[in-house]
N, C-alpha and C positions, 0 to 999 in steps of 0.2 A: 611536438605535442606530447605532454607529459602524460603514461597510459594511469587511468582510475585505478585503486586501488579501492576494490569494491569490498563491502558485504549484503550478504541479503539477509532482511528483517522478515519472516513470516510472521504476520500482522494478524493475530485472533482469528486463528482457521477454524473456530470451534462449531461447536452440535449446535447451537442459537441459530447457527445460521442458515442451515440444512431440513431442520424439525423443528423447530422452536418459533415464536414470534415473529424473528428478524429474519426469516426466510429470506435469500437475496433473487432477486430477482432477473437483474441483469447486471452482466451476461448471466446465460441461465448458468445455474449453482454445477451445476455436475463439469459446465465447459470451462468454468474460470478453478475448481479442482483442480481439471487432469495439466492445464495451464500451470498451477502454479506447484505441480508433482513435475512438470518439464521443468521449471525453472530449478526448482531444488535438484536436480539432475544435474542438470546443468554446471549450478554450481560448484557442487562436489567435484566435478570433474576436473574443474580449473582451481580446486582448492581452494573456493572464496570462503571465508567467514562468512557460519551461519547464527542465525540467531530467530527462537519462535517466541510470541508475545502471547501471552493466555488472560485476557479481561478476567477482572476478577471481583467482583461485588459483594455488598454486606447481605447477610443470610436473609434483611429487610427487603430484596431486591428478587424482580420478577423474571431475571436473566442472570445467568453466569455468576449463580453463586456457588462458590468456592466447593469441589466435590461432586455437586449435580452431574445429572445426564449432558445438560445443555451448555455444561463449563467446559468440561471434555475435547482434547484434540478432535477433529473430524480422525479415525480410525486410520484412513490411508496415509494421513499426515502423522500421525501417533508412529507409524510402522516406519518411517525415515528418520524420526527426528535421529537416533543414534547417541552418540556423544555431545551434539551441538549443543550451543547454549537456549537453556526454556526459561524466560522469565514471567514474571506477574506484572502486570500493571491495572491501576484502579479511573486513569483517566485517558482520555481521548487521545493525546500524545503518545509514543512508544518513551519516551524520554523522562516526560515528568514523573515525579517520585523513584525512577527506575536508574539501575547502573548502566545501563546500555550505552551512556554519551563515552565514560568511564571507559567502559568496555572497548569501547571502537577505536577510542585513543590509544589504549594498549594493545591494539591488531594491527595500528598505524593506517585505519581506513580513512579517505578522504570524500567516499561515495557511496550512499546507502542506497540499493534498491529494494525499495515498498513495495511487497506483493500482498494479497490476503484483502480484508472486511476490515468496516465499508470503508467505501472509497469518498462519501460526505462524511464522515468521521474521523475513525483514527488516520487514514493514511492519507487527508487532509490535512488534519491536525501533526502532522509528523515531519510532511512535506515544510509548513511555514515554520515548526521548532527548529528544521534540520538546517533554515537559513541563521538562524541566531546564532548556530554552532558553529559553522565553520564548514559544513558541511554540504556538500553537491547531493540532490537527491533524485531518483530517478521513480515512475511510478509505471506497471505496465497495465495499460488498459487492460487483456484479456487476462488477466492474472489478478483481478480485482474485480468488485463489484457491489451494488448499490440498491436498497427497497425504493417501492414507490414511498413517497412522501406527504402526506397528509395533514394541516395544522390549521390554527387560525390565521396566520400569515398568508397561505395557499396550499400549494398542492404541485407535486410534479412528478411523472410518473419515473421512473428509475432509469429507462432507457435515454431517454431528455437530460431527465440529473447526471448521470454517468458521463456524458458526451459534452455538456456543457461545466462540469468539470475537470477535466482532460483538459481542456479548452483554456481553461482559466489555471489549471497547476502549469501546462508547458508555456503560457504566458510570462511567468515568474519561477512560480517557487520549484518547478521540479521540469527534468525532461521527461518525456513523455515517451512510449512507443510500449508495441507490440513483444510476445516474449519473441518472435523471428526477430524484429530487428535488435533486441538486446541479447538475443544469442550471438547474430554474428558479432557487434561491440563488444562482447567479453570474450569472443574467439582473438578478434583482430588487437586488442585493449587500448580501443576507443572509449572514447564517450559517445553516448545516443545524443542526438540531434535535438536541440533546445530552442524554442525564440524567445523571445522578450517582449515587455510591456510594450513600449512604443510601436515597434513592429507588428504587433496585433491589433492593437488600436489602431493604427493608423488602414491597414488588412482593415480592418472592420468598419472603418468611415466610409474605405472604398466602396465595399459590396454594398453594405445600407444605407448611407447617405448619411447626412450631418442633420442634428435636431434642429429646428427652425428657430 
C-alpha cells in the first residue's frame, strides 16, 4: 500500500463564523476549533504541507469583506498559521481561481485533508473539484462544521445536514473520519477508510427497503 502523501487545507477559519451571521452550529463552534488546532498540531509534527483559505468578498458583500472584523483568521488560528501558505479565495471551491492545485503539485501531494467551514459549502465543493484533479481527499467530521439551513426548497437543521453529508462525501467524493482516526493514518501513513457508491446504496436498500 503506497503511504498518502498528504497536506492540509485550513478551509476559511474566519470571525463570520464565530460572531457574524454564519455562526456554525454543529459541531458546536469552540469543539470543531480546538479540533482543527489538534489537526494543525498534528500536522506539523509529521511535517505535512500546510495551507489556510481566507473567503474573500466584494466591499458589496454582507460577509468577509476583505479587512473586516469578520474576514479575519479566528485569533488562535492566526497565532499558528507561521510560515505556511495563506491564500484568498472568492468561490466555494479552495481551487477555483486559486494556486492551490499549482501548489500541491509542486509539494508532490496526492492527498488533501479538508478541515475548517462549512462543510455544505466550501469543503463540499472542494471534496467534488479534488476528484477532477487527481486528487484523494479526506474530510474530518469533528474538524468541520455546518448552520441550520433555511430556504424556499426547505429546511435542515445543521446537526441532520452535517451527518447526512459525511454520509454522502465518504459515499464518493472524500473519506471520512474523525481527527483520532486520522491521527493514527498519518502516524501509521495510511489512508483513512473510504466506501463507495454502490456499497452505500446497496447498505441503504438494506436498512430502508426499496421504493415500490
Amino acid at each position: 500500500m503506497t503511504s498518502p502523501k498528504r497536506a492540509l487545507i485550513v478551509v476559511d477559519v474566519q470571525q463570520e463564523y464565530f460572531d457574524g451571521p454564519l455562526e456554525i452550529q454543529y459541531p458546536p463552534r469552540q469543539d470543531s476549533l480546538a479540533a482543527i488546532l489538534q489537526v494543525i498540531a498534528t500536522a506539523k509534527s509529521h511535517d505535512l504541507p500546510i495551507a489556510y483559505a481566507m473567503h474573500t468578498a466584494p466591499a458589496s458583500s454582507p460577509v468577509f469583506v476583505e479587512g473586516s472584523d469578520g474576514w479575519q483568521l479566528h485569533p488562535d488560528i492566526a497565532a499558528v498559521v507561521g510560515d505556511s501558505k495563506v491564500f484568498r479565495k472568492e468561490f466555494g471551491s479552495v481551487y477555483a481561481g486559486t494556486d492551490l492545485a499549482s501548489w500541491l503539485k509542486d509539494q508532490g501531494v496526492d492527498t488533501v485533508t479538508l478541515t475548517g467551514y462549512m462543510t455544505h459549502n466550501c469543503d463540499l465543493a472542494s471534496s467534488v473539484e479534488s476528484e477532477g484533479l487527481g486528487l484523494a481527499a479526506e474530510v474530518l467530521s469533528d474538524a468541520s462544521g455546518t448552520t441550520h439551513l433555511v430556504n424556499e426548497a426547505g429546511y435542515a437543521p445543521a446537526q441532520d445536514l452535517h451527518a447526512t453529508l459525511m454520509t454522502l462525501l465518504n459515499a464518493n467524493f472524500a473519506a471520512v473520519g474523525t481527527v483520532q482516526q486520522w491521527t493514527l493514518a498519518v502516524e501509521s501513513g495510511t489512508p483513512l477508510a473510504k466506501d463507495n457508491l454502490v456499497a452505500s446504496a446497496l447498505a441503504g436498500r438494506q436498512k430502508f427497503g426499496s421504493a415500490a
